[in-house]
TIVO-2410 file (N, C-alpha, C; in nm, 3 decimals):
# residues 142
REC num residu      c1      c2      c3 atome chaine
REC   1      X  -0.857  -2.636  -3.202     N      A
REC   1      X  -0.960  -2.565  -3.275    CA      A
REC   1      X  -0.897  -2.482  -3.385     C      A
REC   2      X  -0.826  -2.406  -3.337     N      A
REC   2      X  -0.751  -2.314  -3.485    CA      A
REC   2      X  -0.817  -2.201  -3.481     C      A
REC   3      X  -0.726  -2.080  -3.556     N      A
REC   3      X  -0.793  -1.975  -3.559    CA      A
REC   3      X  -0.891  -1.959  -3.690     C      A
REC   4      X  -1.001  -1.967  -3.688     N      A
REC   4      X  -1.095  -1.987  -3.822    CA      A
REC   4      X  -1.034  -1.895  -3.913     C      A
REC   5      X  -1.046  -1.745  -3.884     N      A
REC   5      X  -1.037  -1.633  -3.936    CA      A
REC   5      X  -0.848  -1.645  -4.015     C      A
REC   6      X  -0.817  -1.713  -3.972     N      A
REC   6      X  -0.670  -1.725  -4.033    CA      A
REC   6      X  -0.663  -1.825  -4.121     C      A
REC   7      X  -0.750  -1.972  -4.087     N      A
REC   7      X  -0.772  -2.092  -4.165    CA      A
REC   7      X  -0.815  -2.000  -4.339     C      A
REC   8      X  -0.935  -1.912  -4.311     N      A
REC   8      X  -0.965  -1.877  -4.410    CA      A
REC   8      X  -0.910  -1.752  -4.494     C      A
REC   9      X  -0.832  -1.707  -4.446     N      A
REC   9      X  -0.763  -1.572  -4.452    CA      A
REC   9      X  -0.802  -1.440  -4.422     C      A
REC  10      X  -0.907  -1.468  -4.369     N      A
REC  10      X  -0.979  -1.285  -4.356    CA      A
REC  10      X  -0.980  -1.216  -4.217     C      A
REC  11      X  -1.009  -1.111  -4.230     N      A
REC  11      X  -0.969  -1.026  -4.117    CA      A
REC  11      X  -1.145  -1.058  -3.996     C      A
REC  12      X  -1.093  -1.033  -3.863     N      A
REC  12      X  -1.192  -1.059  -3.813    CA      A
REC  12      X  -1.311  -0.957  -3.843     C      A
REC  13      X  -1.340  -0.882  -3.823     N      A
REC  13      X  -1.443  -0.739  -3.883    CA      A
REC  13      X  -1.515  -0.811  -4.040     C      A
REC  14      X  -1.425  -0.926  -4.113     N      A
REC  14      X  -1.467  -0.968  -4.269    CA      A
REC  14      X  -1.605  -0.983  -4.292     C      A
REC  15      X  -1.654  -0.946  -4.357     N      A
REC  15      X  -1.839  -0.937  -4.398    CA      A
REC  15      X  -1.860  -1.112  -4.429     C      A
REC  16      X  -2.025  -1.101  -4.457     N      A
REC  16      X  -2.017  -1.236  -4.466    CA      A
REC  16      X  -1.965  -1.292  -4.656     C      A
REC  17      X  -2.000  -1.167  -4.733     N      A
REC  17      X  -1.988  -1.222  -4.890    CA      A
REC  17      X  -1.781  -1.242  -4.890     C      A
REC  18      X  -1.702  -1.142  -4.819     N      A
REC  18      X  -1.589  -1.177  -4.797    CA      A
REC  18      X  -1.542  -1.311  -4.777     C      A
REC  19      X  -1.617  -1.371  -4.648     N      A
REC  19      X  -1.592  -1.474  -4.610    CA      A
REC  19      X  -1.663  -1.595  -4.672     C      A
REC  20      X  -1.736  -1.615  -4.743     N      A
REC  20      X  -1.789  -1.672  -4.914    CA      A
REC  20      X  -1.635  -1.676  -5.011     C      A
REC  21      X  -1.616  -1.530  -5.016     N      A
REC  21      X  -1.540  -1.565  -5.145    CA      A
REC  21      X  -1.423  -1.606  -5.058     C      A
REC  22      X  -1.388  -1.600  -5.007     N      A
REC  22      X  -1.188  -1.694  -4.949    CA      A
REC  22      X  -1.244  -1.834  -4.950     C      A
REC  23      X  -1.424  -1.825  -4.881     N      A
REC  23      X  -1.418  -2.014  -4.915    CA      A
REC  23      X  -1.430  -2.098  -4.971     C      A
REC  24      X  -1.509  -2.008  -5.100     N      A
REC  24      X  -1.476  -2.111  -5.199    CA      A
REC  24      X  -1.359  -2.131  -5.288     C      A
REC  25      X  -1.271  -2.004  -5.253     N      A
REC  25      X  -1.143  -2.034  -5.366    CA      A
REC  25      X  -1.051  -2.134  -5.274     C      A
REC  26      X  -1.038  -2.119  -5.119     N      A
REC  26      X  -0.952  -2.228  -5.051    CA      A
REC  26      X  -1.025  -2.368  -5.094     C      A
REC  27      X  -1.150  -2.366  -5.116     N      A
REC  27      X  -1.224  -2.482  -5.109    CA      A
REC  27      X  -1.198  -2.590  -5.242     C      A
REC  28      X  -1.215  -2.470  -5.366     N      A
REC  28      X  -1.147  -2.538  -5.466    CA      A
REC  28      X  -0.972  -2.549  -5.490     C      A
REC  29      X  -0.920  -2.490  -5.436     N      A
REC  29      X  -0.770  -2.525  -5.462    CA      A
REC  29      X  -0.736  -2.637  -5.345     C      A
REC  30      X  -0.804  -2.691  -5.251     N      A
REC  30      X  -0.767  -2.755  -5.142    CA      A
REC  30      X  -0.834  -2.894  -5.161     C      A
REC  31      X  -1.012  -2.961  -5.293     N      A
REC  31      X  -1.082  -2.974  -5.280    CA      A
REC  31      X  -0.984  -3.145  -5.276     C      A
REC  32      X  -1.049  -3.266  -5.216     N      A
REC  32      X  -1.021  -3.391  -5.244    CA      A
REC  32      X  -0.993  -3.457  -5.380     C      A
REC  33      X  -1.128  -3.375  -5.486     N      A
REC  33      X  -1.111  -3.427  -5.616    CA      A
REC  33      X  -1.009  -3.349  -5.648     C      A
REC  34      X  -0.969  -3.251  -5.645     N      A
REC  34      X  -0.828  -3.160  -5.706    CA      A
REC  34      X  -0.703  -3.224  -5.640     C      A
REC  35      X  -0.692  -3.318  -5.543     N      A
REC  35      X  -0.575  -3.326  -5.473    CA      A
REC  35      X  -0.574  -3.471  -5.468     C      A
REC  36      X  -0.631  -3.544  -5.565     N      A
REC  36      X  -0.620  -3.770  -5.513    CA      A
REC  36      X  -0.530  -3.776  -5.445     C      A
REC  37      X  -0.567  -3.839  -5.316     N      A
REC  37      X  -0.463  -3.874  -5.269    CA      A
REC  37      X  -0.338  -3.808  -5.153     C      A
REC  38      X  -0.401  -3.717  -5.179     N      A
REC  38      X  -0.310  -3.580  -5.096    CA      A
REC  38      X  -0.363  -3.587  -4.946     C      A
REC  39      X  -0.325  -3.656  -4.848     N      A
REC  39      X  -0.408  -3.633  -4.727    CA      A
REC  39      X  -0.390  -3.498  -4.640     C      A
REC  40      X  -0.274  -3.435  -4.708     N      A
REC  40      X  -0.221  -3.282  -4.631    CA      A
REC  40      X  -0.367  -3.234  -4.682     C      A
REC  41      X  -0.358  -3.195  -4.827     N      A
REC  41      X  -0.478  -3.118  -4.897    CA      A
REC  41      X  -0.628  -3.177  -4.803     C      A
REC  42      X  -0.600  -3.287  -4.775     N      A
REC  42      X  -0.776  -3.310  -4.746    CA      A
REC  42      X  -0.781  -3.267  -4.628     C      A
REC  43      X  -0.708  -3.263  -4.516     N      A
REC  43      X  -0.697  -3.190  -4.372    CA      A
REC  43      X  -0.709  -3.100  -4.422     C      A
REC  44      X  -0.656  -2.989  -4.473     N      A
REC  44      X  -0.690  -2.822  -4.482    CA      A
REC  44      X  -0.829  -2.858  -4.533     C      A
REC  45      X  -0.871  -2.916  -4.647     N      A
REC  45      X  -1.011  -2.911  -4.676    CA      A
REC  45      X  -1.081  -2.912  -4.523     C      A
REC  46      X  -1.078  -2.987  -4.462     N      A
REC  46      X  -1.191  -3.015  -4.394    CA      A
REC  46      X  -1.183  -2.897  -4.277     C      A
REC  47      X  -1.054  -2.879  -4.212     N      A
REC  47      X  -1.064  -2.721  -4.179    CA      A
REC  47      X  -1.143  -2.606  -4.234     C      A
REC  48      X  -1.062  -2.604  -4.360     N      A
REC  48      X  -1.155  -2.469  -4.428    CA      A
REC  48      X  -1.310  -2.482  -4.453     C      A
REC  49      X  -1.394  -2.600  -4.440     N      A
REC  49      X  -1.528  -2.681  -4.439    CA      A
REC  49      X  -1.561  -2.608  -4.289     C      A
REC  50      X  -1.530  -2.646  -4.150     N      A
REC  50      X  -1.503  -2.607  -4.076    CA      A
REC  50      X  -1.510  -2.514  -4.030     C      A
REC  51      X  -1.398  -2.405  -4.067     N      A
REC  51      X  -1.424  -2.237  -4.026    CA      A
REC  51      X  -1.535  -2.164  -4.127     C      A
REC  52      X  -1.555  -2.219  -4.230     N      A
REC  52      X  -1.649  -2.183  -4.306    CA      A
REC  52      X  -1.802  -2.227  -4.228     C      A
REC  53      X  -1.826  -2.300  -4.190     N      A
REC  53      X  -1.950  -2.348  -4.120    CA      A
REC  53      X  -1.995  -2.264  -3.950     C      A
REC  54      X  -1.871  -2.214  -3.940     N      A
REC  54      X  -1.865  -2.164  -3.821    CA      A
REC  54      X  -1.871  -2.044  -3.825     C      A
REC  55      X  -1.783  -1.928  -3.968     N      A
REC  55      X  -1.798  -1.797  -3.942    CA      A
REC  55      X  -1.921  -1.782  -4.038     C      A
REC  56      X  -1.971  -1.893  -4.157     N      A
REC  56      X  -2.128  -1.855  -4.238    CA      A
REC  56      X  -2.215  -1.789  -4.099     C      A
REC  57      X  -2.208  -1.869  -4.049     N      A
REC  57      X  -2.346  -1.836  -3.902    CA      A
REC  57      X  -2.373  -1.749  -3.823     C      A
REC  58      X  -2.454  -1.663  -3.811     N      A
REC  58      X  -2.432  -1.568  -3.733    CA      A
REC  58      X  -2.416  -1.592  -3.579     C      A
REC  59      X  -2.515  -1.654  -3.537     N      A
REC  59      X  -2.533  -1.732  -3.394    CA      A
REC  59      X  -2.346  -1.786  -3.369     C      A
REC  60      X  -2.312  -1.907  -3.468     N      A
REC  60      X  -2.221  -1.969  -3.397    CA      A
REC  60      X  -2.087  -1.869  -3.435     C      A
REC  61      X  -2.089  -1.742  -3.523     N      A
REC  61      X  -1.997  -1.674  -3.502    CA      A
REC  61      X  -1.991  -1.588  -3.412     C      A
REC  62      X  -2.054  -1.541  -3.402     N      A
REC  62      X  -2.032  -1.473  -3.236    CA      A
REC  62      X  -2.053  -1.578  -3.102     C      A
REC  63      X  -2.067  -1.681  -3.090     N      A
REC  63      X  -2.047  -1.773  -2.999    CA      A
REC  63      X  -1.864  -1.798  -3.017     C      A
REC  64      X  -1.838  -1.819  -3.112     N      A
REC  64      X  -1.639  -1.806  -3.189    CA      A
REC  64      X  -1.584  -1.696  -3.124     C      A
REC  65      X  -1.660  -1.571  -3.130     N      A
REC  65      X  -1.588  -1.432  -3.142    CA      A
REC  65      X  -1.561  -1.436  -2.992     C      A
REC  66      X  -1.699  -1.477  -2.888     N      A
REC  66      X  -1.703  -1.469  -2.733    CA      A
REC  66      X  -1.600  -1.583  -2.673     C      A
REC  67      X  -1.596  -1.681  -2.744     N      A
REC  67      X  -1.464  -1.760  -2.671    CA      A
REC  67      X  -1.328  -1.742  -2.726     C      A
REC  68      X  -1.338  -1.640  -2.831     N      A
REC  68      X  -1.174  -1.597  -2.864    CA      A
REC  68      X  -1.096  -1.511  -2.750     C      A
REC  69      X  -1.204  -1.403  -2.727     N      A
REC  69      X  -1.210  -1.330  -2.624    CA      A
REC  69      X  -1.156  -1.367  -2.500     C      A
REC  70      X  -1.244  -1.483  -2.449     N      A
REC  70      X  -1.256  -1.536  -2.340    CA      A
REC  70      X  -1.109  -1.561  -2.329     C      A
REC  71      X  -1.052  -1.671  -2.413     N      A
REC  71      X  -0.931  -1.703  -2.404    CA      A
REC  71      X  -0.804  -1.596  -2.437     C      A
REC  72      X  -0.852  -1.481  -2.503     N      A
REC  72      X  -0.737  -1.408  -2.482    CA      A
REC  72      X  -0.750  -1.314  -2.358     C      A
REC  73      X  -0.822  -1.290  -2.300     N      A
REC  73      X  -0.858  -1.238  -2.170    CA      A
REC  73      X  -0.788  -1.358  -2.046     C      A
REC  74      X  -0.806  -1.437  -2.055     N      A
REC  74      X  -0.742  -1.571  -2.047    CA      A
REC  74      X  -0.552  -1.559  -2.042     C      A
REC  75      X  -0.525  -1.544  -2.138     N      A
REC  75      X  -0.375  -1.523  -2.157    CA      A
REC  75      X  -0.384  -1.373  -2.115     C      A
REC  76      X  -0.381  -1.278  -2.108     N      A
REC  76      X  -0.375  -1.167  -2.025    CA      A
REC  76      X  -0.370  -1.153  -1.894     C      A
REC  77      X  -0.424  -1.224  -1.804     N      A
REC  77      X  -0.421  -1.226  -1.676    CA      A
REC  77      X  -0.351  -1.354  -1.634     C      A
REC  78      X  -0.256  -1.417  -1.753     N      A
REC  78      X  -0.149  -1.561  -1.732    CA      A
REC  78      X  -0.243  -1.683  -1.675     C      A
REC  79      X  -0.365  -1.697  -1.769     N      A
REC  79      X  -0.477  -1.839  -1.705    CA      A
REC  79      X  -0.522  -1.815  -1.588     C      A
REC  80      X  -0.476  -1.754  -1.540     N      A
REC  80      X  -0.596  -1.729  -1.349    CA      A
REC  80      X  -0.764  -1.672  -1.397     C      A
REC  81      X  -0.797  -1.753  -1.307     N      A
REC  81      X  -0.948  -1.809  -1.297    CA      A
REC  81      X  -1.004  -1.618  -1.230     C      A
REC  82      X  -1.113  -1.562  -1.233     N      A
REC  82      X  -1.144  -1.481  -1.152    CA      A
REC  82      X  -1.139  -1.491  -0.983     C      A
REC  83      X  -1.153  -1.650  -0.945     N      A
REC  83      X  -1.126  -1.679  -0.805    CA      A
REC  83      X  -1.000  -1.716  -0.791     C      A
REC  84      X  -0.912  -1.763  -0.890     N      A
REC  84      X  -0.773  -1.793  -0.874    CA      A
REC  84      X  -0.664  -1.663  -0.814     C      A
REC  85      X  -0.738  -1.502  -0.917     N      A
REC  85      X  -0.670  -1.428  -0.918    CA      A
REC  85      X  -0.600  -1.355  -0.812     C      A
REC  86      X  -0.768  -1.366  -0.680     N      A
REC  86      X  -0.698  -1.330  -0.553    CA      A
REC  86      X  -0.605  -1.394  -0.470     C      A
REC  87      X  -0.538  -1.517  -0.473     N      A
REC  87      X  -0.492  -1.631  -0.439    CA      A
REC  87      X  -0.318  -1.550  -0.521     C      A
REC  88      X  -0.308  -1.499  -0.609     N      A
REC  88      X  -0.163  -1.431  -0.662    CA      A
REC  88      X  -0.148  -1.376  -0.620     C      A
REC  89      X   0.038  -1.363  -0.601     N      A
REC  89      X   0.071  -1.288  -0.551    CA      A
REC  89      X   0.162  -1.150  -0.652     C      A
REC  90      X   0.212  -1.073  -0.566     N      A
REC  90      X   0.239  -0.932  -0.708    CA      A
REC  90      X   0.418  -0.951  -0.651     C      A
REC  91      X   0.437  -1.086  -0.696     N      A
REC  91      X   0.580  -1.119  -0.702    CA      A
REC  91      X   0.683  -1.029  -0.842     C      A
REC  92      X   0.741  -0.932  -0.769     N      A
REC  92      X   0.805  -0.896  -0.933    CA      A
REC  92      X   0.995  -0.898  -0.894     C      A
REC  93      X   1.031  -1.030  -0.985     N      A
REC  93      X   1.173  -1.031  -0.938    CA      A
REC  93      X   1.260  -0.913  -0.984     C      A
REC  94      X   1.220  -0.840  -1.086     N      A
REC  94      X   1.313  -0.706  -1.072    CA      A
REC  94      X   1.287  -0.611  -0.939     C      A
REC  95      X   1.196  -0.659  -0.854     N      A
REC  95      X   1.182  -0.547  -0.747    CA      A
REC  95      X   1.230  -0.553  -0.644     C      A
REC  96      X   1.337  -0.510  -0.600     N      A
REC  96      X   1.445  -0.525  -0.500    CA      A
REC  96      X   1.386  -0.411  -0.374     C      A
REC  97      X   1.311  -0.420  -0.338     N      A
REC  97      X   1.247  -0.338  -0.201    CA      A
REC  97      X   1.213  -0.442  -0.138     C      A
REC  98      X   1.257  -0.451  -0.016     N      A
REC  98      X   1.218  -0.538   0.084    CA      A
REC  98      X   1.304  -0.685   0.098     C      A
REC  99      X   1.408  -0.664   0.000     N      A
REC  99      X   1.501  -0.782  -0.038    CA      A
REC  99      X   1.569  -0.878   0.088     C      A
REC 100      X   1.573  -0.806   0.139     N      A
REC 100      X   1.632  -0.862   0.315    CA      A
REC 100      X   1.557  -0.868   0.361     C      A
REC 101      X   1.427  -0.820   0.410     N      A
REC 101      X   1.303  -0.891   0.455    CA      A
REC 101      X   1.225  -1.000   0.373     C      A
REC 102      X   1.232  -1.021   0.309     N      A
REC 102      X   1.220  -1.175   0.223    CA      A
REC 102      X   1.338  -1.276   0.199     C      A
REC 103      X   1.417  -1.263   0.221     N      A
REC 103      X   1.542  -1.308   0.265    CA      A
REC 103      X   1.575  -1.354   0.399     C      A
REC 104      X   1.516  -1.244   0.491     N      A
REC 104      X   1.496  -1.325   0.623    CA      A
REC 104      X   1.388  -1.453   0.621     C      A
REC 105      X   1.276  -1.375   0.594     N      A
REC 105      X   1.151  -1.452   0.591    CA      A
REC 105      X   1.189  -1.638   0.526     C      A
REC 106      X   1.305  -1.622   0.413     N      A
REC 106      X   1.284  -1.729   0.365    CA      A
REC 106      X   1.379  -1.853   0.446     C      A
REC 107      X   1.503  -1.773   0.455     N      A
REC 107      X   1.590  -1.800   0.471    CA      A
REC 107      X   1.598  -1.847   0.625     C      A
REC 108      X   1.528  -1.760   0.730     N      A
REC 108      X   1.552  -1.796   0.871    CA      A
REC 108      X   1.638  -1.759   0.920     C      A
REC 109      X   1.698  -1.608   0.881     N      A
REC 109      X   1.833  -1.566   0.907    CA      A
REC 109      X   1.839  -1.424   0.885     C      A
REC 110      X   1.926  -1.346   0.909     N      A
REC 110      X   1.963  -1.208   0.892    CA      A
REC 110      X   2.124  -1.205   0.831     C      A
REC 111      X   2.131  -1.186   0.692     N      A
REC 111      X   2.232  -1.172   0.627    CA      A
REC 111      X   2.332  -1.090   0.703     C      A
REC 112      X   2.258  -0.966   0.760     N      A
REC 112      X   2.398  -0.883   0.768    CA      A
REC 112      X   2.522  -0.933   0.918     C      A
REC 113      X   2.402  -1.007   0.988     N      A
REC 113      X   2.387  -1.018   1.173    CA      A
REC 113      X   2.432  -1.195   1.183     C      A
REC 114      X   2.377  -1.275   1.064     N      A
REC 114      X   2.387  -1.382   1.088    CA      A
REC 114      X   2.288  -1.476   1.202     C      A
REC 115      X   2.233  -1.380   1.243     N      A
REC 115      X   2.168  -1.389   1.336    CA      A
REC 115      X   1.989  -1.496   1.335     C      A
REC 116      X   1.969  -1.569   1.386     N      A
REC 116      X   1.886  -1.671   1.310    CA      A
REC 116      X   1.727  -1.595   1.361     C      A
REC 117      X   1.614  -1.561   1.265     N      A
REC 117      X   1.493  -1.507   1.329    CA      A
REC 117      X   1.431  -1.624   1.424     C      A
REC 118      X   1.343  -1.549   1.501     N      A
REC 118      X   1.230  -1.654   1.569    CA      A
REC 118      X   1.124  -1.658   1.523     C      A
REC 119      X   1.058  -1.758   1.474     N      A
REC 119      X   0.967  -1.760   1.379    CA      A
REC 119      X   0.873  -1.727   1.531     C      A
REC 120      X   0.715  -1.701   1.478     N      A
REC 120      X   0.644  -1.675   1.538    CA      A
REC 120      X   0.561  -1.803   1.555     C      A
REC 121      X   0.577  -1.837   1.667     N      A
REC 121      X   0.493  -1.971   1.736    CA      A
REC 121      X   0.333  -2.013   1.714     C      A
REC 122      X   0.283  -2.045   1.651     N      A
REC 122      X   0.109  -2.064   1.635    CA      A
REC 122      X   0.113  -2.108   1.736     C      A
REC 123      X  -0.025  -2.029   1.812     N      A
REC 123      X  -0.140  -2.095   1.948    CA      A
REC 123      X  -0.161  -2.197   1.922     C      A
REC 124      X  -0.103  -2.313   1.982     N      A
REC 124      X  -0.186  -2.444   1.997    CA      A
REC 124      X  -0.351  -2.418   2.012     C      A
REC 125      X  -0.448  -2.473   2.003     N      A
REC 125      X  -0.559  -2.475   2.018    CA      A
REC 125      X  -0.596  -2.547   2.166     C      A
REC 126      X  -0.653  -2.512   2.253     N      A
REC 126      X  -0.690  -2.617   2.361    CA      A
REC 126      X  -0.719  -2.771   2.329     C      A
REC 127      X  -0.616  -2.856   2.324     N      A
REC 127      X  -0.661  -3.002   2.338    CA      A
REC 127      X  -0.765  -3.058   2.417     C      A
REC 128      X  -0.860  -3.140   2.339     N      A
REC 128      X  -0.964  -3.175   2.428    CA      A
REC 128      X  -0.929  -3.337   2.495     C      A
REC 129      X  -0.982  -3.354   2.594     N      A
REC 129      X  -0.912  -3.443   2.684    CA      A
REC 129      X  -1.027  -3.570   2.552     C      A
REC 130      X  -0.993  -3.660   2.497     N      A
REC 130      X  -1.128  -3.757   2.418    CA      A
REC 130      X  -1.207  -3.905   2.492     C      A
REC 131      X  -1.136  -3.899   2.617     N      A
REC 131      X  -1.101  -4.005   2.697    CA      A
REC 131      X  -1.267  -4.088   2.704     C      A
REC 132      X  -1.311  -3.921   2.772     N      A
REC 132      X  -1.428  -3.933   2.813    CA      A
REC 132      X  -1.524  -3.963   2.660     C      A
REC 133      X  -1.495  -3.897   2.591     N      A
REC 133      X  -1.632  -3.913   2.491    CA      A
REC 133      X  -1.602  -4.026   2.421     C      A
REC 134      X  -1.463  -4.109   2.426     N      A
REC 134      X  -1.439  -4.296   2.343    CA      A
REC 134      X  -1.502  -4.325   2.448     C      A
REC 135      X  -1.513  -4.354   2.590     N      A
REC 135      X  -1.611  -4.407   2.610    CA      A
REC 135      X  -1.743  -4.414   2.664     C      A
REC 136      X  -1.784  -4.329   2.636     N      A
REC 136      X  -1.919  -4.298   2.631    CA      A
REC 136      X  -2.024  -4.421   2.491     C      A
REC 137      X  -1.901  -4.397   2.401     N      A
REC 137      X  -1.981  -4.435   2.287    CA      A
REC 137      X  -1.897  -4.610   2.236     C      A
REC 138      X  -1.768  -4.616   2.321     N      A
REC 138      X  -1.763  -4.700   2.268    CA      A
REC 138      X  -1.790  -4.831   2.389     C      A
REC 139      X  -1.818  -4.742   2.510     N      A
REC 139      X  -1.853  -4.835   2.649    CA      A
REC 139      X  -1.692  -4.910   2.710     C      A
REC 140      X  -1.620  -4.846   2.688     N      A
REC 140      X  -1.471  -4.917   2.776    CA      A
REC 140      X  -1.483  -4.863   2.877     C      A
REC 141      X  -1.417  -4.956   2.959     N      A
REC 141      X  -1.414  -4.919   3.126    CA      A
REC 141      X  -1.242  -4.926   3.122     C      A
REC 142      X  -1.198  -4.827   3.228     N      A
REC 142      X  -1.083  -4.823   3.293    CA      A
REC 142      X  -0.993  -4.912   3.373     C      A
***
């Protein structure tokens, strides 16, 4: 997409007669008939066609302004989603507190002791015997 407001040179706050005059002077120094042949020149044309169509409008410029936002709000919180965000963790590698307890944790060991941790065992869940309910439904006999 591009940043419109840069395509055309003006500051975001730019009025609308501002943003008139940058487009028609990019428009004529960039135009197809001023450039035969130039396919660089005709890409910027059609850009500056472009952000011009987008910041003329009031509607679709502030529809522009709300997804600039969006996406720099976006890069601020490093792309995490509002449901992503609780799912992070507040990993900070300059933070050396707890360094040997994450070290154990990872490692399975105690640096100073050598000593190997015991991880903590998950409860099996009660196994259900299925014997009975394959055949119930599938009718095998013993």
């Amino acid at each position: 997409m591009g940043d419109y407001y840069s395509i055309l040179g003006v500051r975001k706050n730019a009025n609308k007669s501002t943003i008139k005059k940058a487009y028609r002077k990019l428009a004529l120094e960039y135009h197809p008939d001023k450039n035969p042949g130039d396919s660089e020149a005709e890409r910027k044309f059609k850009k500056i066609v472009k952000a011009y169509e987008v910041l003329s409008s009031k509607q679709s410029r502030k529809e522009y302004d709300e997804q600039l936002n969006q996406e720099f709000n976006k890069r601020q919180t490093g792309g995490y989603s509002q449901k992503q965000e609780k799912y992070r963790t507040n990993f900070n590698p300059n933070d050396l507190n707890n360094v040997e307890q994450r070290f154990k944790e990872f490692f399975g060991f105690d640096p100073k002791t050598k000593e190997k941790i015991k991880k903590k065992k998950k409860q099996k869940k009660d196994q259900m015997n299925t014997d009975d309910l394959f055949n119930r439904y599938f009718g095998a006999n013993k």
